[in-house]
N, C-alpha and C positions, 0 to 999 in steps of 0.2 A: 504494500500500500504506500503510494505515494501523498505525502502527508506536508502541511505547514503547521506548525504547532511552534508555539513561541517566540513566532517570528523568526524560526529554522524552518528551515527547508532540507528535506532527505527521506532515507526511507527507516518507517519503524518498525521496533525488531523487537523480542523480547530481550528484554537484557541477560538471561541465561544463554542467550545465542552467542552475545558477542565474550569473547576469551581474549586472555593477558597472556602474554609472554614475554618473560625480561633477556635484554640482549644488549652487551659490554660496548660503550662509544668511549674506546679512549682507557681512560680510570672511572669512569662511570660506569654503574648499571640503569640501565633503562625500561621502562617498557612500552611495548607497540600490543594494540588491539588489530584484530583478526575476524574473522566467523570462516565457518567449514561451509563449504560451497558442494554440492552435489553435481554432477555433470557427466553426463555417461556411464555413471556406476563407479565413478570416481571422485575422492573426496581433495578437496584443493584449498587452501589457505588463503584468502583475500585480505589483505591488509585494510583497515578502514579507521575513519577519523572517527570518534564519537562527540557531535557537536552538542547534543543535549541529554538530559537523564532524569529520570524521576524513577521510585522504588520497582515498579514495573516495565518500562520500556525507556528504547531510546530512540535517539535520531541518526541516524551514521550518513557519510558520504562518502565516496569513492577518493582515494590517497591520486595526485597527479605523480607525474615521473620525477619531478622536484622533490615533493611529500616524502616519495617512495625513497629516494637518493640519501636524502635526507636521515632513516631509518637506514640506512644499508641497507636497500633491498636493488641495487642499477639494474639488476641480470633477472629480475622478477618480472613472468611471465603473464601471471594470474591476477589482473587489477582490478577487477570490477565485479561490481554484485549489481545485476537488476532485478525490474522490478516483480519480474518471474520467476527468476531463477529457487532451484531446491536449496536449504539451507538445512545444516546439520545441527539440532540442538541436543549437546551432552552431560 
């Protein structure tokens, strides 16, 4: 579902969908948010923004090649979640 709530704009998810994962920039630990992407019987890591949050759901958007660079991800294939697409919740 494409959604404006809060004056965001993106698509919501339940917040059990979206997952953490921390990864070292430097001397720093970091961490970037994801969701599991379904696609052919295969499951695929989407990296995504989380622009808003309440106890139930959020708002995500798609990471640009900047975004993405940004996180170390330059060689990341898998960048986008629409508004179809299967989604893995664990």
């Amino acid at each position: 579902m494409d959604i404006i709530w809060w004056e965001y704009e993106g698509l919501k998810l339940p917040n059990k969908a979206v997952n953490t994962e921390q990864y070292t920039s430097g001397t720093d630990t970091l961490e970037r948010n994801y969701i599991t992407l379904l696609k052919y019987g295969i499951e695929y890591k989407v990296y995504v923004n989380v622009t808003r949050k309440n106890d139930d759901y959020c708002i995500i958007e798609n990471l640009d090649d900047k975004q993405l660079k940004k996180l170390g991800l330059e060689e990341y294939d898998n960048k986008e979640i629409n508004i179809y697409d299967k989604i893995v919740i664990k």
